[in-house]
ZAVO-104149 format. One record per residue: residue number from 1; residue in one letter; x, y, z negated of N, C-alpha, C in turn. Coordinates in steps of 0.2 Angstrom, whole numbers. Each point is the difference from the previous one (the first is absolute). Layout:
BEGIN
- n, res, n_xx, n_yy, n_zz, ca_xx, ca_yy, ca_zz, c_xx, c_yy, c_zz
- NUM, A, X, Y, Z, X, Y, Z, X, Y, Z
...
This chain:
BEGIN
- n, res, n_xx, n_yy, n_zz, ca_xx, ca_yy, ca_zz, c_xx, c_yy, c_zz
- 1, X, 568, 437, -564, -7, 3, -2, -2, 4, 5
- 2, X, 3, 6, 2, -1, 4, 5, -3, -4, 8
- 3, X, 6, -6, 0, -3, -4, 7, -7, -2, -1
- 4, X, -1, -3, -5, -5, -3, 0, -7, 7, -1
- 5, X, 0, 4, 0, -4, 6, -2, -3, 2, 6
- 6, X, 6, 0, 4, 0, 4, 7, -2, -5, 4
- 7, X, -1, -7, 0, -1, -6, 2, -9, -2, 0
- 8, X, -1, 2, -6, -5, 0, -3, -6, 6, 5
- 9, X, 3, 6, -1, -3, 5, 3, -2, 0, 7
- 10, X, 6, -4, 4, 0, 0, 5, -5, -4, 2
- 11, X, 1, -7, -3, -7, -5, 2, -9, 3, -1
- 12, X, -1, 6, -3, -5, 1, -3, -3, 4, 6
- 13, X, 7, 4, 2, -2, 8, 6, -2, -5, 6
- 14, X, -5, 0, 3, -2, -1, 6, -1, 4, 4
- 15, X, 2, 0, 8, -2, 4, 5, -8, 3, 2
- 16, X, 1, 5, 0, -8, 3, 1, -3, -7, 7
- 17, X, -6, 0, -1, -2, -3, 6, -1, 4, 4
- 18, X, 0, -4, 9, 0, 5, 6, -7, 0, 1
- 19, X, -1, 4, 2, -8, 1, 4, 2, 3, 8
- 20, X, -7, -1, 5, 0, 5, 4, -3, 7, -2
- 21, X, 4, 7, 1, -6, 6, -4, -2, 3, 9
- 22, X, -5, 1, 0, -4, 6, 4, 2, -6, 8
- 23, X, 4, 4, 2, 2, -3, 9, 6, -2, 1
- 24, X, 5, -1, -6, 6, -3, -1, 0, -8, 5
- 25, X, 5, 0, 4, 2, -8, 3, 3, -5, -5
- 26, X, 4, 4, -4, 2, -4, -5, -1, -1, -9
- 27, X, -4, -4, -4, -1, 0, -5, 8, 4, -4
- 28, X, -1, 3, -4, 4, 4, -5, -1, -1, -7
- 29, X, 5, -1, -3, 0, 2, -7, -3, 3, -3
- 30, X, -5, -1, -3, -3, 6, -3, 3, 6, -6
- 31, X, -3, 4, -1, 5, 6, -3, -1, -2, -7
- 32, X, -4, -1, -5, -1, -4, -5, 0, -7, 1
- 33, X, 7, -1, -5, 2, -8, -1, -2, -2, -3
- 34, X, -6, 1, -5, -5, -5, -3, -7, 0, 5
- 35, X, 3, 1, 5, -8, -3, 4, 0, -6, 2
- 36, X, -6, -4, 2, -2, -7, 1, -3, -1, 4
- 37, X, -4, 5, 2, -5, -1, 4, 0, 3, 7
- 38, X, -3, 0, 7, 1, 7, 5, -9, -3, 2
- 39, X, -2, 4, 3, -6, 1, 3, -2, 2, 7
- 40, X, -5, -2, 2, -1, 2, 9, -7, 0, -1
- 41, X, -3, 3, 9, -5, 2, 0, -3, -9, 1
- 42, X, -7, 2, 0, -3, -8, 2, 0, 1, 6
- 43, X, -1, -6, 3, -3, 0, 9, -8, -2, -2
- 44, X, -5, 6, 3, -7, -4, 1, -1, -3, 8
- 45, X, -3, -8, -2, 2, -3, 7, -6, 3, 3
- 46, X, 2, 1, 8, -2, 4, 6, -2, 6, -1
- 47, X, 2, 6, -4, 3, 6, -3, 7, 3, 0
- 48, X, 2, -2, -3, 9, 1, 0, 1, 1, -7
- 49, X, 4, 3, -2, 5, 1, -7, -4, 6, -3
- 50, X, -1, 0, -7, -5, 5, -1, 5, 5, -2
- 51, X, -2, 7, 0, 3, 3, 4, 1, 7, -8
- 52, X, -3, -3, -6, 0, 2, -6, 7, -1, -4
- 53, X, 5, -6, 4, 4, -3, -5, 6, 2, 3
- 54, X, 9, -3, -2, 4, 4, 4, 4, -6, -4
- 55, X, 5, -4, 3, 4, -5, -2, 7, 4, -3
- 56, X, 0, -3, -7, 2, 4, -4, 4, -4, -6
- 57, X, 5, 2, -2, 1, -4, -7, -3, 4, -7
- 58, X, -3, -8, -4, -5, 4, -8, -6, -5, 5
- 59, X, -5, -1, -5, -7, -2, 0, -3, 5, 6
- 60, X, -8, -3, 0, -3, 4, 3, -2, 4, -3
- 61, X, -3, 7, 0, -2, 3, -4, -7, -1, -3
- 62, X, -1, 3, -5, -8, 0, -3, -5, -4, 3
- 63, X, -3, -7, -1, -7, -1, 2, 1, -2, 10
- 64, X, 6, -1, 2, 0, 0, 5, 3, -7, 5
- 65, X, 3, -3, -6, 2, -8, 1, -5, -5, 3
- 66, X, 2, -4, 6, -6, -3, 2, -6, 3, 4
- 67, X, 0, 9, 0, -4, 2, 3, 2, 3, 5
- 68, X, 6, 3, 0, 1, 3, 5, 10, -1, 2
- 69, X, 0, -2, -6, 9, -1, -4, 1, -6, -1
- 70, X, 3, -5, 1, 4, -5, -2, 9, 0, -3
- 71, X, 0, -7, -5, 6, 3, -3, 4, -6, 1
- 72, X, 5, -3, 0, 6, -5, -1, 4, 1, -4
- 73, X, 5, -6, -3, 6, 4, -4, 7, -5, 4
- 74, X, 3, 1, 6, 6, -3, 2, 1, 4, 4
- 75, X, 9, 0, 1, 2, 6, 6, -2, -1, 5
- 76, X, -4, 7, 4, -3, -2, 7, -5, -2, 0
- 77, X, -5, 0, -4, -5, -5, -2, -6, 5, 6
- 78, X, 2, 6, -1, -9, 3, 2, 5, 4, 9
- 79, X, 2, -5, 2, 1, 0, 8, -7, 2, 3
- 80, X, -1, 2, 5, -9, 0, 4, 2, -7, 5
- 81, X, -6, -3, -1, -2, -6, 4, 1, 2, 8
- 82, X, 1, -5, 4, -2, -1, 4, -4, 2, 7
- 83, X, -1, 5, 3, -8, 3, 1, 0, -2, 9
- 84, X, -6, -3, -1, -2, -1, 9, -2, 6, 4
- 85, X, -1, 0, 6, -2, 3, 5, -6, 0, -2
- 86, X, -3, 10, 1, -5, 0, -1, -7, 0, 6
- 87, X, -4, -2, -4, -7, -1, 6, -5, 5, -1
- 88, X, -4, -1, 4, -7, 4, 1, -7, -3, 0
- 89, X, -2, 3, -5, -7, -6, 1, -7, 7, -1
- 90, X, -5, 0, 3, -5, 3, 0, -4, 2, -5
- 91, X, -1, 6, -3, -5, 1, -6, -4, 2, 2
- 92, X, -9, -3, -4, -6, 2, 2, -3, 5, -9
- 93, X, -4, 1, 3, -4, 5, -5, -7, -2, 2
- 94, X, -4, 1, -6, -7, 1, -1, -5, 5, 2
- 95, X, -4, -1, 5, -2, 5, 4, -7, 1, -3
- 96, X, 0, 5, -4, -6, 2, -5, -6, 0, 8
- 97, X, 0, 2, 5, -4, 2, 4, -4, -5, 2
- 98, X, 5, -4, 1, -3, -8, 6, 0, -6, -7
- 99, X, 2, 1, -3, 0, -5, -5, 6, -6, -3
- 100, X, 3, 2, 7, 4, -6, 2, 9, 4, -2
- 101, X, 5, -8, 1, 6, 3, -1, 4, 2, 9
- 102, X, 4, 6, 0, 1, 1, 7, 8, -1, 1
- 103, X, 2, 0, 4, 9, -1, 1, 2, 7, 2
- 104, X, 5, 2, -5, 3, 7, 1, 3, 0, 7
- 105, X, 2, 6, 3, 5, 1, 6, 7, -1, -7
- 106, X, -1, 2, -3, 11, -1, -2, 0, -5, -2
- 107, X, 6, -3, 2, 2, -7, -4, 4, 1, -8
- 108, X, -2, -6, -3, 6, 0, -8, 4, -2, 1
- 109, X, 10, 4, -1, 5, -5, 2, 2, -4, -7
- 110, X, 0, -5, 0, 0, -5, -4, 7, -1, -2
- 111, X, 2, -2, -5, 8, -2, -5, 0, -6, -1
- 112, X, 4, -4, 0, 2, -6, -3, 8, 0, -1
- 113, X, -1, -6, -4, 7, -3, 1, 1, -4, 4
- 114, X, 7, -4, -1, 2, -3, 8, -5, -7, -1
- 115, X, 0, -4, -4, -4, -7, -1, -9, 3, -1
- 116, X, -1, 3, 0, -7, 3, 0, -2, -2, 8
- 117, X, -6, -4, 1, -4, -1, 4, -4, 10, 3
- 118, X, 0, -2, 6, -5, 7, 3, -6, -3, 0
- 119, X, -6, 4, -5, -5, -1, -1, -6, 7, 1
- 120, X, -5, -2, 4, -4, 5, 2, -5, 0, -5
- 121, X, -7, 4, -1, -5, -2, -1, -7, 4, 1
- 122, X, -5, -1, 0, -5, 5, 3, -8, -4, -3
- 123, X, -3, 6, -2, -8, -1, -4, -2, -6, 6
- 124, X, -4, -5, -3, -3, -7, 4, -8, 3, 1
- 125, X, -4, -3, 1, -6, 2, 1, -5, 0, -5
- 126, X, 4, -4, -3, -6, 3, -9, 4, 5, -5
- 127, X, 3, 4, 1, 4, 5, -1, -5, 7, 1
- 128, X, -2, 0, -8, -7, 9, 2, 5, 5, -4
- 129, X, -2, 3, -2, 2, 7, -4, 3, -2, -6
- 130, X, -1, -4, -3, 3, -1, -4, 8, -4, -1
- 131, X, 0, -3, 7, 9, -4, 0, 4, 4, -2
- 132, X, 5, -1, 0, 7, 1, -5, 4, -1, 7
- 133, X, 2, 4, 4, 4, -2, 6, 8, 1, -3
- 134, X, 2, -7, -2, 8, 2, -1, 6, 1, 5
- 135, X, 6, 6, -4, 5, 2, 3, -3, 4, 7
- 136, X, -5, 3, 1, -1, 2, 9, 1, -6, 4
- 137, X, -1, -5, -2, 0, -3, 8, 6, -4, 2
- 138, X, 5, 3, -7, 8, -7, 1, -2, -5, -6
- 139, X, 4, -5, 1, -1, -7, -3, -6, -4, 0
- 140, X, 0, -3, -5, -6, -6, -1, -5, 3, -5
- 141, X, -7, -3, 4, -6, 1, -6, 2, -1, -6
- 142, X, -4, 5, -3, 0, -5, -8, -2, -5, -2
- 143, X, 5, -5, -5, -3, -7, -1, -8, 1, -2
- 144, X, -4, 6, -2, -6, -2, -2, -3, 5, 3
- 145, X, 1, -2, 8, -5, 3, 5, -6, -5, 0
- 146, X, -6, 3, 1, -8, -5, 0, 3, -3, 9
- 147, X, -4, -5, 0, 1, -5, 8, -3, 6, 5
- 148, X, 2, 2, 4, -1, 4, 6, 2, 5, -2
- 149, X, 1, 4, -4, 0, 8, -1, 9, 2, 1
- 150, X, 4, -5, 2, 6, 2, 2, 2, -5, 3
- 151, X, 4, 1, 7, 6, -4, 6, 5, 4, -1
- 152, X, 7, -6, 1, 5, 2, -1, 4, -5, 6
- 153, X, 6, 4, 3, 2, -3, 8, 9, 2, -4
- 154, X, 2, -4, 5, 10, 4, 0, 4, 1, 5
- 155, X, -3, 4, 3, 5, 2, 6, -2, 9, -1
- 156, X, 5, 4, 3, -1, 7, -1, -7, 4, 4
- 157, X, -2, 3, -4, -4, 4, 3, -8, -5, 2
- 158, X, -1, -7, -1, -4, -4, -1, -7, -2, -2
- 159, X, -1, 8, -6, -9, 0, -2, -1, 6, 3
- 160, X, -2, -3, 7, -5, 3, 5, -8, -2, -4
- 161, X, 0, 4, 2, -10, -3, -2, -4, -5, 3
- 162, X, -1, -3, -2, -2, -9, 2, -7, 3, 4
- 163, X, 0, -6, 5, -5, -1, 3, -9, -1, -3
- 164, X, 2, -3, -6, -5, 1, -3, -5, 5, -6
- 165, X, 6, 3, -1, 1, 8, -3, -5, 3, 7
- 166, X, 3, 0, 4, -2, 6, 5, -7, -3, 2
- 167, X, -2, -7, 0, -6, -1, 3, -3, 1, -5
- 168, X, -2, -1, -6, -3, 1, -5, -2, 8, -3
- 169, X, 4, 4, 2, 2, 8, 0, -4, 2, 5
- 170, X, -1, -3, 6, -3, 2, 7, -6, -2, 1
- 171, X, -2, -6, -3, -6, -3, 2, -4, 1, -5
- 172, X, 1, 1, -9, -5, 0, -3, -5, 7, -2
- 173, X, 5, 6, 2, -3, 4, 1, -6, 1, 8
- 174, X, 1, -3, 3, -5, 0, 9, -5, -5, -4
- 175, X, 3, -6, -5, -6, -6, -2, -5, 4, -5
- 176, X, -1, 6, 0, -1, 5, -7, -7, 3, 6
- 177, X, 2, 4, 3, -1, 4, 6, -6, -5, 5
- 178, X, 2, -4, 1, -4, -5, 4, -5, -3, -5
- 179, X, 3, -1, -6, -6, -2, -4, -6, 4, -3
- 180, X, 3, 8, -1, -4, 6, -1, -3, 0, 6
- 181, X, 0, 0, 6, -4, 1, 5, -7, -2, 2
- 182, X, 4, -8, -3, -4, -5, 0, -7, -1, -4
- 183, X, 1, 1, -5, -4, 1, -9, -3, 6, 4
C-alpha cells in the first residue's frame, strides 16, 4: 500500500519548469515548482527588446502581455531570438520654418533580428506635416502610407533625400518668388 502511495505521489510531483531569468546562459529550474509558465521581453522589429521586461520565470506581469512581455510554457521556451547586425538609416523631422521634412545630421542605429530584411524609409514628396514618420527612419513604411508620402530602400544608411524631395524643396519656393515678381 505504501508503494503504491509513494508511486502515486511521485507521478503527480513534477519538475518546476526551466526558464532563462535575467542574463542567465542556461535555462534553470524555477524556484517555485508549480510554475508553468516563464516570460521574456518582446523584440520591437527595427527597435530592439523593450527594455521594460526582463526574462524571468511566472507570467508577465499586470497588463503587460503582448505589449511589452511575452509568455511560453516549455523548458527554455523564452531563449532571445536571434539578432542581426545592426544598421543605420537617416531621420528627418518636419521643419516648421520651410514647410518641408529635412534629414537630420545623426543617423538611427536600427535592431533586427538575424532573418529580418535591412529596411530604410524617408517622407516621399507628398509627405506634409501631418505624416507619421515611422521608427526614425529604420524599416518599412507603413502598410497605410498614402502613394508618395513615403520611400523605402534596403541597404544601410540609404534614405538620403531623394532627388526629387530636393528639387521640389528648391524650386518651389524660387517658383513663388518669380511668380510674386511677376504679378
Amino acid at each position: 500500500m505504501w508503494l503504491l502511495l509513494f508511486g502515486c505521489s511521485f507521478i503527480i510531483t513534477a519538475d518546476a519548469i526551466k526558464c532563462f531569468v535575467e542574463d542567465q546562459k542556461t535555462a534553470l529550474s524555477c524556484q517555485d515548482d508549480q510554475e508553468t509558465i516563464c516570460s521574456q521581453p518582446m523584440f520591437i522589429p527595427y527597435t530592439g527588446f523593450h527594455s521594460d521586461a526582463k526574462n524571468s520565470c511566472g507570467p508577465c506581469p499586470d497588463n503587460t502581455e503582448n505589449i511589452t512581455c511575452s509568455e511560453c510554457d516549455s523548458d527554455g521556451c523564452n531563449t532571445s531570438p536571434e539578432i542581426g547586425e545592426n544598421f543605420e538609416c537617416h531621420n528627418y523631422a518636419w521643419n516648421t520654418t520651410s514647410e518641408n521634412w529635412m534629414k537630420q545630421t545623426e543617423y538611427t542605429t536600427c535592431q533586427r533580428l538575424k532573418e529580418t530584411a535591412i529596411k530604410c524609409n524617408m517622407p516621399g514628396t507628398a509627405a506634409d506635416a501631418d505624416y507619421s514618420f515611422p521608427h526614425n527612419g529604420c524599416g518599412p513604411c507603413a502598410t497605410d502610407a498614402a502613394n508618395n508620402t513615403c520611400v523605402e530602400c534596403d541597404t544601410d544608411k540609404c534614405n538620403e533625400e531623394s532627388s526629387a524631395t530636393s528639387f521640389t524643396v528648391t524650386l518651389l519656393p524660387l517658383i513663388a518668388v518669380i511668380f510674386s515678381l511677376v504679378m
